[in-house]
Structures are given as C-alpha cells and as structure tokens.
C-alpha positions in Angstrom: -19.7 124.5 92.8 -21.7 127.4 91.3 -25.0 127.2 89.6 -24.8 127.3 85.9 -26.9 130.2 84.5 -28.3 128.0 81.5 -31.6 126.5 81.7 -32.9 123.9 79.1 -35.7 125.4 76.8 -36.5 122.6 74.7 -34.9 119.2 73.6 -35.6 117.0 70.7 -34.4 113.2 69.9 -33.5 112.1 66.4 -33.1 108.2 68.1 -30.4 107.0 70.4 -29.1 104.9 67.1 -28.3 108.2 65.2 -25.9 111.1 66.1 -26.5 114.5 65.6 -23.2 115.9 63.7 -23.6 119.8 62.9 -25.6 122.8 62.3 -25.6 125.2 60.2 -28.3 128.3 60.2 -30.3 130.0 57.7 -32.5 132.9 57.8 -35.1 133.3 60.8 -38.1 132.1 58.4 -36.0 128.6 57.2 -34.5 128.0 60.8 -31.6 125.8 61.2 -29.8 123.2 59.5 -28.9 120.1 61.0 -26.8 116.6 59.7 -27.4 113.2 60.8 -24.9 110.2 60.9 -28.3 108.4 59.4 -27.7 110.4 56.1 -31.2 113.1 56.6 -30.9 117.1 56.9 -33.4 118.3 58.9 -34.2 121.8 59.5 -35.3 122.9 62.8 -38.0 125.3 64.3 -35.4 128.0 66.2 -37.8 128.0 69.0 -38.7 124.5 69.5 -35.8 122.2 67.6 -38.4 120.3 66.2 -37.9 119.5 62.7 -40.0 121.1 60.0 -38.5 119.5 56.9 -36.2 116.8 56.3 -33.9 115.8 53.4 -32.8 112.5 52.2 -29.5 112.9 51.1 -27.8 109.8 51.2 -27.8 106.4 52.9 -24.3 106.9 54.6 -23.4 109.6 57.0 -23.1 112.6 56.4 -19.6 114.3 56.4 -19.9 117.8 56.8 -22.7 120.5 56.1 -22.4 123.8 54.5 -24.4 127.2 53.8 -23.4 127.9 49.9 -22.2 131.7 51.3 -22.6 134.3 48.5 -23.9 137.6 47.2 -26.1 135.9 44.2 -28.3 134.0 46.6 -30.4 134.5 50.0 -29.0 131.8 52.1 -31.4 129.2 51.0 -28.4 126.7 48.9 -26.3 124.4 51.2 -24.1 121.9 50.3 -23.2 118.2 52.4 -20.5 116.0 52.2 -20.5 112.2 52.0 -18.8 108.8 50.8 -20.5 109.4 47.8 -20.8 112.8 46.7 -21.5 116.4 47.3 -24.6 117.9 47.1 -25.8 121.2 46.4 -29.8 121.6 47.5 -32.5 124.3 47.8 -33.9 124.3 51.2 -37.5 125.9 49.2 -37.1 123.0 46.3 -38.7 119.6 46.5 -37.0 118.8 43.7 -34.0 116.8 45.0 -30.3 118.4 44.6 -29.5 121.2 41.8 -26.3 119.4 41.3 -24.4 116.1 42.2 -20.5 116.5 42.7 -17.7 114.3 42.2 -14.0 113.8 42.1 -11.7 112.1 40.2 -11.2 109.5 42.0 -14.5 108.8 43.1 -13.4 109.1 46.5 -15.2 110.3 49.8 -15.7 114.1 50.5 -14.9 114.8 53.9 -15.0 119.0 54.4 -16.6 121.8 53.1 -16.1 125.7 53.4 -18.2 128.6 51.2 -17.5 132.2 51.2 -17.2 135.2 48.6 -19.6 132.8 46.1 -16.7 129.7 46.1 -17.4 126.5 47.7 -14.7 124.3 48.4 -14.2 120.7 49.1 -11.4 118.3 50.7 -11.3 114.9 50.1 -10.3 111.3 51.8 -7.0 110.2 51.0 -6.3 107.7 47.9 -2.9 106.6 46.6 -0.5 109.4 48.2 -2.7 112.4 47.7 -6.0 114.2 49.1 -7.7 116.5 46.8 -9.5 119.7 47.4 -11.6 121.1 44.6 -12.9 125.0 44.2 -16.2 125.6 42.2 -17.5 129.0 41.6 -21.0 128.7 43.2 -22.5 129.6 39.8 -21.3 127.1 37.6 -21.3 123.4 38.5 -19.9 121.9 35.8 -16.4 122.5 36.5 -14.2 123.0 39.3 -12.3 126.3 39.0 -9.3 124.7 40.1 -8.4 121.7 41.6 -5.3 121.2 44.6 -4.1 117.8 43.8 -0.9 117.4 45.6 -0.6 119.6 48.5 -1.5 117.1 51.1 -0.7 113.3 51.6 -3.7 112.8 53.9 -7.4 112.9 54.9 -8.6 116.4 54.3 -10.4 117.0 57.0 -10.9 121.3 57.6 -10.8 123.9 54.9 -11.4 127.8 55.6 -11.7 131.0 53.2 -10.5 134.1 54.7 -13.4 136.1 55.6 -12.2 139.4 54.1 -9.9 137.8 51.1 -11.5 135.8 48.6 -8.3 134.8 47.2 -6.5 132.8 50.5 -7.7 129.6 51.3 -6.9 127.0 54.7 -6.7 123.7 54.6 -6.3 121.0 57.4 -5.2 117.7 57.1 -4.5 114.4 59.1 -1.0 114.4 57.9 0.1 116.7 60.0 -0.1 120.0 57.8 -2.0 124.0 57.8 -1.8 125.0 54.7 -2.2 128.6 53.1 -3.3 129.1 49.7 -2.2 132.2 47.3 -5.2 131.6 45.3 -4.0 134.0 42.5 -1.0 131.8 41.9 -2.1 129.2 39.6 0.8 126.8 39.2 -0.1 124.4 42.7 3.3 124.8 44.2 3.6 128.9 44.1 -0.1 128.9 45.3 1.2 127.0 48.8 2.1 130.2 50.6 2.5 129.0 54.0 3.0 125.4 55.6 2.5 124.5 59.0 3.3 121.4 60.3 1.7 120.9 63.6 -0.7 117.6 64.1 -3.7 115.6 62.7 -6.1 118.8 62.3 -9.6 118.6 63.6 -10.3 122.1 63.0 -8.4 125.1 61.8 -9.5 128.9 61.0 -8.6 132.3 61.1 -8.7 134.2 64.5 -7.6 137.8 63.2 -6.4 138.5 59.2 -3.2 136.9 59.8 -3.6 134.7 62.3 -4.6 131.2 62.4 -5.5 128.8 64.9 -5.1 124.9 64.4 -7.0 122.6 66.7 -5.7 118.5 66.5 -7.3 114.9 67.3 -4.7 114.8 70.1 -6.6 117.9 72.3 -3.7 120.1 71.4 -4.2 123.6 70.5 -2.1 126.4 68.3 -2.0 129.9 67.0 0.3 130.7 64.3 1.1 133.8 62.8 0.5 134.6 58.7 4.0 134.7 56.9 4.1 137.7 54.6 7.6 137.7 54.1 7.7 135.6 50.7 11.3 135.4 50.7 12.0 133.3 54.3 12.0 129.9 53.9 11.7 129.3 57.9 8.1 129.2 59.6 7.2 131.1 62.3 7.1 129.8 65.7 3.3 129.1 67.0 1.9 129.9 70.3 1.8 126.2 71.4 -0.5 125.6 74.4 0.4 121.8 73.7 -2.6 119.6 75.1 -5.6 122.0 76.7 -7.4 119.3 78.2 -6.0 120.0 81.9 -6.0 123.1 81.2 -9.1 124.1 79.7 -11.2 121.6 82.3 -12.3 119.1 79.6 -11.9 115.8 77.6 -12.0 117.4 74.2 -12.3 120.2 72.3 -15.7 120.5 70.3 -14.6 123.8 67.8 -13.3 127.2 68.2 -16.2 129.6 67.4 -16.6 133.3 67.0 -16.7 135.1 70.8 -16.2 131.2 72.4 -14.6 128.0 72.5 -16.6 125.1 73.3 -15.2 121.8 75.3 -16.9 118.8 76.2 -16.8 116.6 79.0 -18.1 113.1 78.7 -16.5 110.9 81.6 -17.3 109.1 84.6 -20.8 110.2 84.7 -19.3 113.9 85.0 -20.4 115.0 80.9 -21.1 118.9 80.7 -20.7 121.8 77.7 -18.2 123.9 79.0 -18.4 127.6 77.1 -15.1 129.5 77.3 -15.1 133.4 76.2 -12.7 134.6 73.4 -13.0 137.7 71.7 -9.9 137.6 69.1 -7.8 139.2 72.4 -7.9 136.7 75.1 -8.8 133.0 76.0 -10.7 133.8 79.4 -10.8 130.1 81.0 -11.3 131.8 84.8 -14.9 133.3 83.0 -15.7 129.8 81.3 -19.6 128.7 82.2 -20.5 125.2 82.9 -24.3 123.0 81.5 -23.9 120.1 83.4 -24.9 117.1 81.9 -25.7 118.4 78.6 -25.9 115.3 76.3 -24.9 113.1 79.7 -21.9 111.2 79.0 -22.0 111.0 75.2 -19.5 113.2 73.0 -21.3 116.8 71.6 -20.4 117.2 68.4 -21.5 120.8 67.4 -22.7 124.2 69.4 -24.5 127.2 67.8 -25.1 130.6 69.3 -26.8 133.0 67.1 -25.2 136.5 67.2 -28.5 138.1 67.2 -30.3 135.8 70.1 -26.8 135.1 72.2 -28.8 134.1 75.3 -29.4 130.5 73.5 -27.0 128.3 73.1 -28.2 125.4 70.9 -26.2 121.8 71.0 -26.1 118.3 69.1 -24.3 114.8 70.3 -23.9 111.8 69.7 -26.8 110.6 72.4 -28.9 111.6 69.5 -30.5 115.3 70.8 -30.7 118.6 70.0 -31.0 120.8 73.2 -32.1 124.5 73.3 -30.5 126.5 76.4 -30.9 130.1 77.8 -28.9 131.8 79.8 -30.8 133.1 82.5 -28.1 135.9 83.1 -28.6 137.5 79.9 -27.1 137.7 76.5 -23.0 136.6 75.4 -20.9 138.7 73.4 -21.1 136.5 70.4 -19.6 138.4 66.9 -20.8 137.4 63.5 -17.5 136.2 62.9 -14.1 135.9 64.7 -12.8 139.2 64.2 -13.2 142.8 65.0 -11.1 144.5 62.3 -10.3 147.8 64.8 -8.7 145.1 66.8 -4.8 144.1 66.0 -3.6 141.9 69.4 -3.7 138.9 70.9 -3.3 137.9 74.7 -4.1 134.7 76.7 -5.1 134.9 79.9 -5.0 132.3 82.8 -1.4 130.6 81.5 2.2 132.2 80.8 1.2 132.9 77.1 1.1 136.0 74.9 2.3 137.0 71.4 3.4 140.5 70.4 1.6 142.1 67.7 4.1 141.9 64.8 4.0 142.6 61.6 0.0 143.4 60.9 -1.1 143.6 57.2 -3.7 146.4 57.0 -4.8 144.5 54.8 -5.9 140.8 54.6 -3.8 140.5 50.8 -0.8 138.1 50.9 0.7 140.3 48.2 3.7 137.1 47.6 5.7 137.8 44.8 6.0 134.4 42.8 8.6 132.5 44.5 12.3 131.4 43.2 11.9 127.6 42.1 15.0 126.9 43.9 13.4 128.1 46.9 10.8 125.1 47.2 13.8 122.7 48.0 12.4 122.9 51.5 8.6 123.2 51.0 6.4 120.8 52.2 6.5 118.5 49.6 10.3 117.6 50.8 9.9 117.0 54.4 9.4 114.4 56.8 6.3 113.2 57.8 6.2 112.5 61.5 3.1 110.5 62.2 1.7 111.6 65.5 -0.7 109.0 67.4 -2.4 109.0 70.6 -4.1 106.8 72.6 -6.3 109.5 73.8 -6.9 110.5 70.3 -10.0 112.4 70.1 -13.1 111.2 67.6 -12.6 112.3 64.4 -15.4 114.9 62.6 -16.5 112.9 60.5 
C-alpha cells in the first residue's frame, strides 16, 4: 500500500457530542465558515482551525450553510438553515441576524444555494408538497417567487447555474432533478427539465448543460440539459449505478470542483479518499488516500481552497476539523466546476463515455413557452417509485 502524500497540519475538536456539518469560506482576513449539529457557526483561523468567532444561531442543528454570493456585497453575509428559520448574518456585526426567514407553512428549511445576488431555499416536506422560495438578496421582505408544487418531497439540494442567473436545480428525496426556466413565471412552464433518478443527496452542474445527481443510495448520474422544448422524452443519463465498489468507498461525501471526495468509515479501515475530476474525466486509478482521517466516523464536508490547493481541510461527525498538506505539492483545484473552453466529457477507469452532443454556446435555455397539452406527461403525472435501501447513506442534514 503506498504512502499517502498528506500530512496533518493542525486539528481541532468542537466535542465528541457535536458533529461538524459544512464549510463554507470567506475572504483570507474572515477565514472559514463552519456549522455545527449543536446549532453555533464558528469561523475558523485558515492556518490553525481554531475558531475565532462563534455564532449562536439556533438551539437545533443546523441544516445547511451558505455565503449570500453577489456583486452588492464583499463576501461577509451568509445565510443557515434550520427547523426554525433562515438566517441571514454579518460575519463583522454583533448585532444578531439582519433578517429572520420563514415559510408558509412554518416548516423546516433544509437547503440553500446563492449566486448572481438570489438566495434560494428548499424546504421539508408538509402535506403533498416541498417548497422552495427565491429572495433577491436585497430585499427581505418578500420572496421573489415561490415553487410550491414542483416536488412531493424533502428538498434537500438546490443549485443556480454559475453563468445563468435565470436556471435553477433542485434535488429532492422523491426521486426528482429538476430544472427551472426562471423567466417563465407560471410554475408549470418554468419546470424545463425533470429527471427522475433517486433520493438526491447532492446535485450540480458539471459543464453548462450538464448535470450530475448524487443519491442516498451511493449511486451516481450525469445527465445531459434538454434544450429541445418540444420532446416530451428525457434524455438517457450516464448511470454508473452504485460507485461504492467502484470508487473504493462506503459513501460519497460531495462532488466538488477538480475532485470528488468518498469516505470510508468501516471496520476500523475509515480514510478521505480524494478522486481527480476536471469536467473531462473521473480519474479513480489517480485517486489519493488520508488514512484514518476522522477514524471510523462519517466526514461530512471537504474544502480545498483554489488558491492554497496543497491543503485539504475536513469536518465529521467525530467532532474535528483537520488541516492536511500534501507534501507533493499543489492539486488542480478550479474556482468552480467548469472551464468554459472545455465542451466533453469522458470517464475513465469503467466502460463509460458520452459524446459531446448538442452544446449551447451559451448557458440560456432559450424554451419557447410550452403547449399546455404537452404537460400531460410532466412530472406532476407520473409515478412515484419509492426507492429504499438498506445501505442508505446518512442523510445531509
């Protein structure tokens, strides 16, 4: 077995009674974000994980965590998710949150997302819908607009497209991808694209029209973006079914830009396993190993700065944060998923591949409104297949 190149720089505990759920960074003078299932953000010295400030922000856990992403402001607003609410705060206030969020329904927020000044949030299921609400990161009075009956399930991922601020992803545990026409702004012309492939963890955009999908059962998709407004019938994904075989590990942690990170966490055999991705291939054969990383409890979120990509920073459930360098040098880790010179995809290591189809130039779905009489077969009217697993993975949240 060869040596893995990553050493441990620094480690810090948060208590063996609370796990460490995500980070998310700000600039090099505020350091880096991080969520607790104890209901406290804490941000973190980059060099020594220690934490400089911490925020009450509820009682329960803490859902998801979010950098409000915009022009209009410096990276210092973030948003969190929980039972209750969501919360916008100013990492340089003491002043508590500039605004308190709710739905409806007064039910739990589960996922965030924030790009092109928008922030979005999904919600926990109540009655037969989930709801995702849209504010303009300006004005928190009012959602923009509000989804309200797109999915029949926990909402658990949502996704702007990084060059398009008008499409929107959304993942759900009832089985569905969505894509948003955010233009459209009757609910049922606005749901461009359904995919229906398992209880989504995670979900994102690999290139500007494709997506990859990631379930609670350890399986793993990419799917193409269907610009042709007038086919009813969904492409067919690149299915590499469950990855856990063939990927070395128990479970999937997220697919980030330049990597994919796995986790293994049994029989006293737990280790971060980093496998390289740059939009084109899935390079399993160059994946590197950190033994023992959070021992044999679950990692629930890895960040590696683009600018420092030596370090590798992780968070579990054994209540850590742990600093890494790779002693072999900097990783080829890209600010975000996509080069946009770059129009293919292969796998490698496995009998996959996927042509390079139709490409949009650009990232616009450009649907013309669609027939009424063509949503007989949207989502809306077909079955739900319930998919359940004993080997189920934990869920995000």
């Amino acid at each position: 077995m060869s040596i893995s190149p990553y050493s441990l720089l620094n480690s810090h505990s948060f208590g063996s009674n609370n796990w460490c759920f995500k980070f998310q960074p700000l600039d090099k003078a505020n350091g880096l974000l991080l969520s607790l299932s104890n209901g406290e953000i804490h941000c973190l010295d980059f060099g020594t994980c220690q934490s400089k400030q911490s925020i009450r922000v509820s009682n329960l856990s803490i859902n998801d965590l979010k950098i409000l992403n915009s022009d209009f402001h410096c990276g210092s607003l973030f948003s969190t998710a929980t039972a209750e609410s969501v919360k916008i705060f100013d990492i340089n206030s003491n002043n508590g949150p500039i605004a308190t969020l709710h739905n409806d329904k007064n039910v739990p927020f589960l996922s965030l997302d924030s790009r092109h000044g928008l922030l979005a949030m999904g919600t926990e299921l109540q009655g037969v819908d989930a709801q995702i609400n849209i504010y303009d990161i300006r004005k928190w009075d009012t959602p923009l607009r509000s989804l309200i009956d797109s999915h029949h399930d926990d909402v658990t991922a949502l996704k702007f497209h990084p060059s398009d601020p008008t499409v929107l992803l959304s993942g759900s545990t009832d089985g569905y991808t969505n894509v948003y026409d955010l233009t459209q702004q009757d609910e049922d012309d606005a749901l461009h694209q359904v995919m229906n492939y398992a209880s989504i963890h995670s979900c994102g955009w690999l290139s500007p029209n494709r997506i990859f999908t990631l379930s609670h059962m350890e399986t793993f998709a990419i799917h193409e973006l269907n610009d042709k407004s007038e086919e009813l019938k969904e492409p067919q994904p690149l299915d590499f079914g469950d990855v856990r075989e063939k990927w070395g590990c128990d479970y999937v942690i997220d697919v980030y830009p330049g990597y994919i990170a796995a986790g293994k966490s049994q029989e006293g055999n737990g280790q971060l396993k980093l496998i390289p991705t740059n939009g084109e291939n899935i390079s399993v054969k160059d994946s590197v190993v950190i033994p023992s990383a959070h021992g044999d409890e679950v990692i629930r979120d890895v960040f590696i700065p683009p600018s420092h990509s030596e370090l590798v920073y992780s968070c579990g459930e054994d209540g850590f944060v742990n600093l890494w360098k790779n002693n072999n040098g900097a990783l080829n880790v890209p600010e975000q998923f996509w080069d946009y010179s770059k129009r293919t995809m292969h796998v490698l290591d496995g009998d996959f591949s996927l042509e390079s189809g139709n490409e949009v130039e650009k990232s616009k779905l450009g649907v013309e409104k669609r027939e009424k009489s063509k949503k007989s077969k949207s989502k809306k009217s077909k079955k739900k297949e319930k998919k359940h697993s004993k080997s189920q993975r934990f869920k995000p949240y």
